[in-house]
Each structure stands twice: as structure tokens, then as C-alpha cells.
Backbone as CSV, one residue per row, in Angstrom:
resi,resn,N_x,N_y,N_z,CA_x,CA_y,CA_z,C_x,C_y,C_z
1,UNK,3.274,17.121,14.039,3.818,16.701,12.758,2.862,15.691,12.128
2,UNK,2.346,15.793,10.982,1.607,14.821,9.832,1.487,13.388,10.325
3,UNK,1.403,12.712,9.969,1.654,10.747,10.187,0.702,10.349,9.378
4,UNK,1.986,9.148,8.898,1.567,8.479,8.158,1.204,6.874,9.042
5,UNK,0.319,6.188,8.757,0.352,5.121,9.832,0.590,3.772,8.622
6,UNK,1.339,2.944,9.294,1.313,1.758,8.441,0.479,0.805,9.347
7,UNK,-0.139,0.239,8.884,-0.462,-0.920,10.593,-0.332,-2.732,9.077
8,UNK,0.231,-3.500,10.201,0.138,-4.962,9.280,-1.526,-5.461,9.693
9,UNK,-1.715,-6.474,9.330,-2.682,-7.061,9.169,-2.736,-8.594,9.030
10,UNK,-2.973,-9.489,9.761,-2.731,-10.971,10.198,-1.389,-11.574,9.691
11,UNK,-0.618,-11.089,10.303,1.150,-11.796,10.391,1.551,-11.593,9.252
12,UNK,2.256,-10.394,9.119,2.863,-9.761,8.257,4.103,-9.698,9.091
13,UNK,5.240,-10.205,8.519,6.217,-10.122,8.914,6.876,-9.140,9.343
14,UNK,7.315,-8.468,10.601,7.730,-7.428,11.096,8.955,-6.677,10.252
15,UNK,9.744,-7.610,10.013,11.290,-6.560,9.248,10.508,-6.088,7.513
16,UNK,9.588,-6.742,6.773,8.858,-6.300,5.915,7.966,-5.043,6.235
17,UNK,7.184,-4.967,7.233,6.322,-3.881,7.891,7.431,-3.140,7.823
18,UNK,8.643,-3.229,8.181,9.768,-2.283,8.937,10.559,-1.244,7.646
19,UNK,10.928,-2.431,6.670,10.745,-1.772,5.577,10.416,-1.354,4.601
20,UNK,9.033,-1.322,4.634,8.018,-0.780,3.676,8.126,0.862,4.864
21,UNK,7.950,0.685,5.906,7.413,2.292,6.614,9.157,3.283,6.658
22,UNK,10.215,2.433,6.510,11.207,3.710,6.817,11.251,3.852,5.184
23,UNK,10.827,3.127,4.307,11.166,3.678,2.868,10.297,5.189,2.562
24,UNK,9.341,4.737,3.358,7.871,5.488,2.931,8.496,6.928,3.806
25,UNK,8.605,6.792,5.107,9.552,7.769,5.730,10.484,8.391,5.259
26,UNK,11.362,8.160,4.632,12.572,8.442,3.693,11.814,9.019,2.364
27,UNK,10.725,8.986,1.882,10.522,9.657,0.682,9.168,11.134,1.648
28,UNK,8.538,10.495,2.187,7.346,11.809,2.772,7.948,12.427,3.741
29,UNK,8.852,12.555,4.287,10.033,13.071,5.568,9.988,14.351,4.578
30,UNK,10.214,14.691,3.529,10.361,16.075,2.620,9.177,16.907,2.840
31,UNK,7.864,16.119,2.668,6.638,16.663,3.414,6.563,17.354,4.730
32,UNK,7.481,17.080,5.609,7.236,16.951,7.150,6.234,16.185,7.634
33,UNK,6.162,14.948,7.372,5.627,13.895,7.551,6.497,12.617,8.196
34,UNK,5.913,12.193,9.199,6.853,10.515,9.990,5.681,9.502,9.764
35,UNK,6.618,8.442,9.869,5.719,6.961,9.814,5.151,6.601,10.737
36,UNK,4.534,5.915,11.578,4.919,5.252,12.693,3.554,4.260,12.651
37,UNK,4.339,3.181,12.714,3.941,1.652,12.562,2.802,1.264,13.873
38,UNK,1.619,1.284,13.804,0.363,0.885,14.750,0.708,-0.896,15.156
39,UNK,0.274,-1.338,16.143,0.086,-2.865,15.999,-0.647,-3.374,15.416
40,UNK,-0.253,-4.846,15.094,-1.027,-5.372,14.268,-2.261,-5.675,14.752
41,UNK,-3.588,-5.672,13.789,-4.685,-6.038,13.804,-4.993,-7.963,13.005
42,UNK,-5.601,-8.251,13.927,-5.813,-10.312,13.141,-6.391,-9.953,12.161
43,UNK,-6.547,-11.184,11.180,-7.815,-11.003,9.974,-8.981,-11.701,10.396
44,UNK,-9.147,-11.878,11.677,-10.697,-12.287,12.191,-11.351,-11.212,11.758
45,UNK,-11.731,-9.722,12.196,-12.259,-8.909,12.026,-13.235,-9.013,10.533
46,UNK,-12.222,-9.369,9.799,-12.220,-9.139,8.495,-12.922,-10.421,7.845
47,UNK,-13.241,-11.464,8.779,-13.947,-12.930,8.279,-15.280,-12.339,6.971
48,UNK,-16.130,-11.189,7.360,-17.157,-11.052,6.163,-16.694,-10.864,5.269
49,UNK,-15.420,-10.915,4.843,-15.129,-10.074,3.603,-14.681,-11.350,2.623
50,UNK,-14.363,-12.306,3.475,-13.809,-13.801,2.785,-15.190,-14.148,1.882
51,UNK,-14.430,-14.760,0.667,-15.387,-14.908,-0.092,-14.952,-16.914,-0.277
52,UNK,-16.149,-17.455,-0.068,-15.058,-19.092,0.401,-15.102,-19.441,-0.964
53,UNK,-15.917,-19.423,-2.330,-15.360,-19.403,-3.611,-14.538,-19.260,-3.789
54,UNK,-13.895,-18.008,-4.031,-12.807,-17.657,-4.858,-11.284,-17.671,-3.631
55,UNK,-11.731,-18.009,-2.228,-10.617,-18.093,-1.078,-9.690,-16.646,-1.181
56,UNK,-10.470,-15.227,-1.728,-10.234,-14.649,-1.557,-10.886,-12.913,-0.259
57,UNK,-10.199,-12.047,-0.220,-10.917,-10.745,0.855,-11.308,-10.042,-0.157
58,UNK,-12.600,-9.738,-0.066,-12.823,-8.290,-0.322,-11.881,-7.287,0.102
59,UNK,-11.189,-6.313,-0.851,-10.387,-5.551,-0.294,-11.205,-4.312,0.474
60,UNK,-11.979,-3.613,-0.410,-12.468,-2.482,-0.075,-13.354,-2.259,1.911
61,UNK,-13.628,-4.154,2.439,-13.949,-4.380,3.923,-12.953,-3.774,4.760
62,UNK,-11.735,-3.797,3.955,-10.600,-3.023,5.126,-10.277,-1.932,5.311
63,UNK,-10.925,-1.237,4.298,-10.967,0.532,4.505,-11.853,0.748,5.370
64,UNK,-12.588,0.767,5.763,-13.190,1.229,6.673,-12.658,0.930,8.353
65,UNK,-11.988,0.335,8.833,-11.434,-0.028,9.864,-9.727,0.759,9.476
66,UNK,-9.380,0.605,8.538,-8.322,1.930,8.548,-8.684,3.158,8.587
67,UNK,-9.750,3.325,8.367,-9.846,4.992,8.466,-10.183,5.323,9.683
68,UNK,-10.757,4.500,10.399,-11.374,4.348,11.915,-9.684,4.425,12.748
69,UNK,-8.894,3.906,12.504,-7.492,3.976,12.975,-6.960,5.358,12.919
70,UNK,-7.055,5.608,11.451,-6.331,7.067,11.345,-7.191,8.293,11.849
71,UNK,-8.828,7.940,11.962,-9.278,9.111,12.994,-8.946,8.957,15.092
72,UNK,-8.563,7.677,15.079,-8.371,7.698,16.366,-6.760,8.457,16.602
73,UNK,-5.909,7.943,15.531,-4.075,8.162,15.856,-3.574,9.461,15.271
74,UNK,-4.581,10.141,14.830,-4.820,11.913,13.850,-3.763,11.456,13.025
75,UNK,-4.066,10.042,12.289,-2.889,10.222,11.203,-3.678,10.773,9.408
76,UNK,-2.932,11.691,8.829,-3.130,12.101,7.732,-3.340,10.976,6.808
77,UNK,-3.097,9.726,6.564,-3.447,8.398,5.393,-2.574,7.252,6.779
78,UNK,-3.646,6.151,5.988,-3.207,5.102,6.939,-3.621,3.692,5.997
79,UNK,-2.261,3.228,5.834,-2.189,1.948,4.574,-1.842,0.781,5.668
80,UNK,-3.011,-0.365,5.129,-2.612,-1.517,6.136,-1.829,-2.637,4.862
81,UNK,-0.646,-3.909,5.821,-0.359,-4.152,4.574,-0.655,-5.561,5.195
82,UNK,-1.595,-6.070,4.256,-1.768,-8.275,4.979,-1.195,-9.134,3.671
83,UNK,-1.313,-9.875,4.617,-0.944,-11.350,4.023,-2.206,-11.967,2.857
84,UNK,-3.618,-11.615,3.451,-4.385,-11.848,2.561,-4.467,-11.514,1.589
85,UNK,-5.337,-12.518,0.494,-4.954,-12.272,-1.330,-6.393,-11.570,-0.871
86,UNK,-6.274,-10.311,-2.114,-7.714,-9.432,-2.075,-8.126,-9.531,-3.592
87,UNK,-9.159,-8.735,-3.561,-9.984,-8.639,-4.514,-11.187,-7.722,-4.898
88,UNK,-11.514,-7.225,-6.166,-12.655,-6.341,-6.305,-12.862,-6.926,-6.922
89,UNK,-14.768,-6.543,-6.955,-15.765,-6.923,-7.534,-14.847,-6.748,-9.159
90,UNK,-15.093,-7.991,-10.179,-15.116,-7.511,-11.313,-13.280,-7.474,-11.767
91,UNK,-12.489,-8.080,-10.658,-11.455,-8.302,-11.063,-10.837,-9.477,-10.466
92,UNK,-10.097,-10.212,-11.055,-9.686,-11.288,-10.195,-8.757,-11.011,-8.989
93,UNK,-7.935,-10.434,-9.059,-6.986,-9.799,-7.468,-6.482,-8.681,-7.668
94,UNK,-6.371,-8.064,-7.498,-5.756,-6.556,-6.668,-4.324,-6.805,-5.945
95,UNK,-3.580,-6.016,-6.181,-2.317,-5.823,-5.268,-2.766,-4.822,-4.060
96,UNK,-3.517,-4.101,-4.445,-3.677,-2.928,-3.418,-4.955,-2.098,-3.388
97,UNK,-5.598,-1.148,-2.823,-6.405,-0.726,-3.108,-6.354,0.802,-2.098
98,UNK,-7.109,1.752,-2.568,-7.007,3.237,-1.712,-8.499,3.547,-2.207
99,UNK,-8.631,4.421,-1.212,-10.244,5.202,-0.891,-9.564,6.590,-0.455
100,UNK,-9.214,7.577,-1.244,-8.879,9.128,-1.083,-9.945,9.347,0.511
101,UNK,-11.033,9.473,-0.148,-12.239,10.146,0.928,-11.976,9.709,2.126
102,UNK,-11.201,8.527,2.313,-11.473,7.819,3.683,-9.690,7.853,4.208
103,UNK,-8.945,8.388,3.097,-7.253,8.177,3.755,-6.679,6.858,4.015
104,UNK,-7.321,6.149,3.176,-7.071,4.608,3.858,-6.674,3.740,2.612
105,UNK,-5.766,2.980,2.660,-5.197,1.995,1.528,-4.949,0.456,2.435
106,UNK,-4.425,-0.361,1.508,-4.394,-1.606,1.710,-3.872,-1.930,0.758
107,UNK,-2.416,-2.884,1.235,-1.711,-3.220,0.107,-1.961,-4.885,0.327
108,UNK,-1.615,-6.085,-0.048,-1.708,-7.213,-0.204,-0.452,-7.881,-0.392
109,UNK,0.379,-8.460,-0.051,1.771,-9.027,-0.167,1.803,-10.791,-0.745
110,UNK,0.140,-11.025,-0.712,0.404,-12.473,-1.253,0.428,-12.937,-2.698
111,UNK,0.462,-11.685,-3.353,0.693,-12.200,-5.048,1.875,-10.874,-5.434
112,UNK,2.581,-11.044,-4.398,4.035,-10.283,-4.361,4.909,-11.204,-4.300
113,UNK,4.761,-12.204,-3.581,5.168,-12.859,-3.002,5.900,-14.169,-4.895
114,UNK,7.669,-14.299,-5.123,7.882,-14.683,-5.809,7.719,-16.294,-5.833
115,UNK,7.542,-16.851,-5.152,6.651,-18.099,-4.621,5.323,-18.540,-5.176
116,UNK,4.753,-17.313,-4.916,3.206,-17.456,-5.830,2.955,-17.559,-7.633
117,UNK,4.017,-17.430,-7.607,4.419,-17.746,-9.640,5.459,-18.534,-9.482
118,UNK,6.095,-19.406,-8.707,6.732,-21.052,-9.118,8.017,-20.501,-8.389
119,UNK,8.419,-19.115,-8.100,9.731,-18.473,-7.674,10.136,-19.432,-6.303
120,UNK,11.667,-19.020,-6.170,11.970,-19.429,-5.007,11.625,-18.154,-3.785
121,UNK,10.844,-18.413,-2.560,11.243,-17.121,-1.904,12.293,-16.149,-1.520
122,UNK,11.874,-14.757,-1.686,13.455,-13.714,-1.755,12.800,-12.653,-1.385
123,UNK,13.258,-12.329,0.061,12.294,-11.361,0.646,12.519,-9.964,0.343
124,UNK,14.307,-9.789,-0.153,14.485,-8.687,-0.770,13.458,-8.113,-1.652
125,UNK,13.102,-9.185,-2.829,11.964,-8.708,-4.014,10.922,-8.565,-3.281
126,UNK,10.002,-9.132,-1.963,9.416,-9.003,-2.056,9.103,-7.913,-1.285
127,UNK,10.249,-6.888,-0.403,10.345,-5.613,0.116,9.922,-5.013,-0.875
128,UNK,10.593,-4.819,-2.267,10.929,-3.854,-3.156,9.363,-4.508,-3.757
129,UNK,9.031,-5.006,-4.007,7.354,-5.390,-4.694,6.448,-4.469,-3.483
130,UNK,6.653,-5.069,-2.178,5.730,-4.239,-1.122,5.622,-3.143,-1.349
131,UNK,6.847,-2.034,-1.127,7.445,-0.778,-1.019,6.396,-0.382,-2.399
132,UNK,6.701,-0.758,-3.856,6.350,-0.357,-4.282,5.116,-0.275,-4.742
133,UNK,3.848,-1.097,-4.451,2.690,-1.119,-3.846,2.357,0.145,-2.828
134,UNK,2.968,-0.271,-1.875,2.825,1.190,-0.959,2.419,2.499,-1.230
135,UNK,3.671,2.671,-2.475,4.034,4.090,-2.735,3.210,4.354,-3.719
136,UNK,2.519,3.264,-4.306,1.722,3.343,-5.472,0.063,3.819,-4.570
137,UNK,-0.319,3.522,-3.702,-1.654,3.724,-2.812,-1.247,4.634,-2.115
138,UNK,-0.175,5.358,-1.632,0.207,6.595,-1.240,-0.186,7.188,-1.403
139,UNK,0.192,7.443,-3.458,0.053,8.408,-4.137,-1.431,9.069,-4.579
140,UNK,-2.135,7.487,-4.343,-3.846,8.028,-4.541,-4.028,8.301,-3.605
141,UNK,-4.041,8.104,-2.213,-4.140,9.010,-1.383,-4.488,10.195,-1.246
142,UNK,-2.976,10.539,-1.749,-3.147,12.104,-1.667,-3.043,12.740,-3.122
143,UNK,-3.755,12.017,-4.200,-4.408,12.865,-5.223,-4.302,12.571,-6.450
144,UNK,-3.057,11.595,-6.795,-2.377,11.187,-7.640,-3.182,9.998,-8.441
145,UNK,-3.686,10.274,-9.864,-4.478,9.292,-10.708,-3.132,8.016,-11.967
146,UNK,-3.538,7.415,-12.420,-2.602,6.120,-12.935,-1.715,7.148,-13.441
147,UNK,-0.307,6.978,-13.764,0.535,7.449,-14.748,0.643,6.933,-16.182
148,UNK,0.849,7.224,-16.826,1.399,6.591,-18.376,2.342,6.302,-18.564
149,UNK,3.649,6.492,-17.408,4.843,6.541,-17.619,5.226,5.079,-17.172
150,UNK,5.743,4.144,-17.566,5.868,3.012,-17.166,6.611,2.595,-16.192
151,UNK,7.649,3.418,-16.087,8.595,3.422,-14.685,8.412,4.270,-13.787
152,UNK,7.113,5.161,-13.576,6.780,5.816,-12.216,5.958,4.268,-11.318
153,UNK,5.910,5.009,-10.256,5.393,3.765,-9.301,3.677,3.824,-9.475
154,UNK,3.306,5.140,-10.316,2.068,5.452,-10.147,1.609,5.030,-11.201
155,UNK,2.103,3.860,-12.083,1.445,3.225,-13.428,0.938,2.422,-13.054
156,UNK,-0.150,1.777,-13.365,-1.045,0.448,-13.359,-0.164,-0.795,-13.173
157,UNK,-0.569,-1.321,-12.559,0.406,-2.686,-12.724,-0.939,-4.184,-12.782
158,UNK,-0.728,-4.041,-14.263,-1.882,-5.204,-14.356,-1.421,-6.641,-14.186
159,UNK,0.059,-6.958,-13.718,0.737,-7.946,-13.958,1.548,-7.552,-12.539
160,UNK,2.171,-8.837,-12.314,3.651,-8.857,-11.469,4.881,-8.073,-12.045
161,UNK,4.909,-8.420,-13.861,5.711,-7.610,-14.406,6.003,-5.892,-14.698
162,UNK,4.570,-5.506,-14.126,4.513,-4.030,-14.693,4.944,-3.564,-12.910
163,UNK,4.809,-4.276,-12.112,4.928,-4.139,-10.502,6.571,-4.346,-10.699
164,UNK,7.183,-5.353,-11.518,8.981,-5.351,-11.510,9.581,-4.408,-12.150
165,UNK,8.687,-4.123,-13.486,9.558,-2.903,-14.408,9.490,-1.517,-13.694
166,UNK,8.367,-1.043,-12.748,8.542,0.420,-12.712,9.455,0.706,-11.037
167,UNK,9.330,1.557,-11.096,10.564,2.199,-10.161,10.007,2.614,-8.686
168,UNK,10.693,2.517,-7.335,9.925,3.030,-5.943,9.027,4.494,-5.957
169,UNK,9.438,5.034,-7.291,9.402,6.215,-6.857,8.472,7.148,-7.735
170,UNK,7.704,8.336,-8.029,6.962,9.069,-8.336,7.940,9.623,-9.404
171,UNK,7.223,9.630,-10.878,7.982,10.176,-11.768,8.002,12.068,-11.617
172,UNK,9.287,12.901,-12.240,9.347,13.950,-12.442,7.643,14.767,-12.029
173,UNK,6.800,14.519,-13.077,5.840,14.959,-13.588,4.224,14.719,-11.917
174,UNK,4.165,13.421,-11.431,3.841,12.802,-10.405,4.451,13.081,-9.612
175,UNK,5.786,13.539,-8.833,6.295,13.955,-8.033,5.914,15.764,-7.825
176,UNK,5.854,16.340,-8.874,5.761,18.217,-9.225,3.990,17.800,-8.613
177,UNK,2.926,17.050,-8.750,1.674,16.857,-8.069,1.478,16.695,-6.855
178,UNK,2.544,15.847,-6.249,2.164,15.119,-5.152,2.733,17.011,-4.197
179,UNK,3.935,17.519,-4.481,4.908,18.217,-3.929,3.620,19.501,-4.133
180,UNK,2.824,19.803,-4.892,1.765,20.932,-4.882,0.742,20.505,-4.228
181,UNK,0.434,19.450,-3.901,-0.474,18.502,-3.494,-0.297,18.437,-1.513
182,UNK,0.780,18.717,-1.849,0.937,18.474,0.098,2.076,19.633,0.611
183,UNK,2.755,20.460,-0.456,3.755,21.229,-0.239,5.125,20.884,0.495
184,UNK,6.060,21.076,-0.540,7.784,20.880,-0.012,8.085,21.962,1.201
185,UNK,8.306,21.514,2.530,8.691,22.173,3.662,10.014,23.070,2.998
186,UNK,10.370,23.965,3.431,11.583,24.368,2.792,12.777,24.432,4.091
């Protein structure tokens, strides 16, 4: 059967890991696809990627050690999710990032996090912020380019706000792609 691998990445809270992968389970389970959660990896590994300027990771340093995971565990995509704030060249932070060629994503939970804009912490939001990160690097994954639709999960989220307004889930139109894209088991 398929797999999807989630693995955390320097102390990511376990019941968050827990439910970001049965959500993700609960929507690719239609695929014939299961989750199953790797152990965590430290962010030592990952020390070159720190940039001590900006006290942020290079995101794109962690694809390559996920894809190295998902060729060892024969998993079909493998999204790690850390605590570290990331970043690409040429943008100030990233929520997430995916490499199709390599099956490998990386989501970021520290500017999810409602704390990091003056909020009180609420781990509920910040499941439903994760989750939907997730599902958003999923979807490039396996083929899926930005949406236009503002409440698919597969729209840009240039803000925290465009990450609150849209929805867990793959619109009508993004869903009929992903479902030709990997085929509905019947």
C-alpha cells in the first residue's frame, strides 16, 4: 500500500504531528494511501542551513534528507513538519515548501503559531494552520500548481490571513486533478 511519511523535525509536538498525519490519512485513504509517522529527526543536521542574520533555515536544506527518508521507507511523498522559521532566497519566510522531483515537502509551524502575531497560544488553530499547510505541499507533490480559488487549500497564502480564510481541503476543480493525478480506488 502507497505511504505517505510525515516525520517532525526538532520537537514538534507529538499530538500536533498526530494530527496533521490522521487528517492527511482521512483525506489520501481514498487514494489507497496510509500515513505513518517516521521518528523524529534533531535540527542539528540541518545547522548549514541557519542563516545567523536573519535567525532563520534555509528551507529547501531539508529536502534533500526527506527524500533520502522516503527512498529508504518506499514512501510515495514525505513532508517533514519543524519548529524552525524557514526561508527562500528572495523571500522573507515561507510556511512551507515542496520539491515534486524529490517527493519531499516541509512545512514550518513557527509563523503558524498565533503567538507569533501578539495571539494568545491555541493549539487547536494551530492544528488547523498546520493541517492546512500540509495539505497545501501535498498537493504540489503530486502535481497540483497555486489555485485562484481563495478557499481551496491550494491558494497562495501570502499572509497568516489567506492561511485562515481558505479551507483543509482541495477545491472541486483541484480535487478532479489530484483524483486523475493518483486515481480514486473504487
Amino acid at each position: 500500500m502507497p505511504m505517505i511519511a510525515v516525520v517532525p523535525i526538532g520537537g514538534v509536538k507529538g499530538e500536533l504531528v498526530k494530527a496533521v498525519a490522521d487528517f492527511i490519512e482521512g483525506y489520501y485513504s481514498r487514494f489507497g494511501m496510509r500515513v505513518k509517522t517516521l521518528p523524529e529527526i534533531p535540527l542539528e543536521p540541518f545547522s548549514s542551513a541557519f542563516n545567523l542574520l536573519r535567525g532563520q533555515y534555509l528551507g529547501r536544506v531539508f529536502l534533500p534528507t526527506l527524500f533520502r527518508l522516503g527512498e529508504r521507507t518506499g514512501a510515495r511523498a514525505v513532508l517533514g513538519i519543524t519548529e524552525a522559521d524557514l526561508y527562500e532566497e528572495g523571500l522573507n519566510f515561507i510556511f512551507g515548501l515542496a520539491n515534486p522531483s524529490l517527493k519531499a515537502a516541509v512545512v514550518s509551524v513557527h509563523r503558524l503559531r498565533p503567538e507569533f502575531y501578539g495571539g494568545r497560544p491555541d493549539d487547536e488553530l494551530l492544528k488547523e494552520r498546520t493541517v492546512k499547510e500540509a495539505m497545501h505541499e501535498l498537493g504540489h507533490l503530486f502535481g497540483l500548481g497555486h489555485c485562484p480559488n481563495p478557499k481551496c487549500v491550494m491558494h497562495f497564502s501570502n499572509s497568516i490571513l489567506d492561511t485562515d480564510f481558505k479551507g483543509p481541503l482541495y477545491c472541486q476543480v483541484c480535487d478532479g486533478k489530484l483524483s486523475k493525478a493518483l486515481g480514486v480506488l473504487k
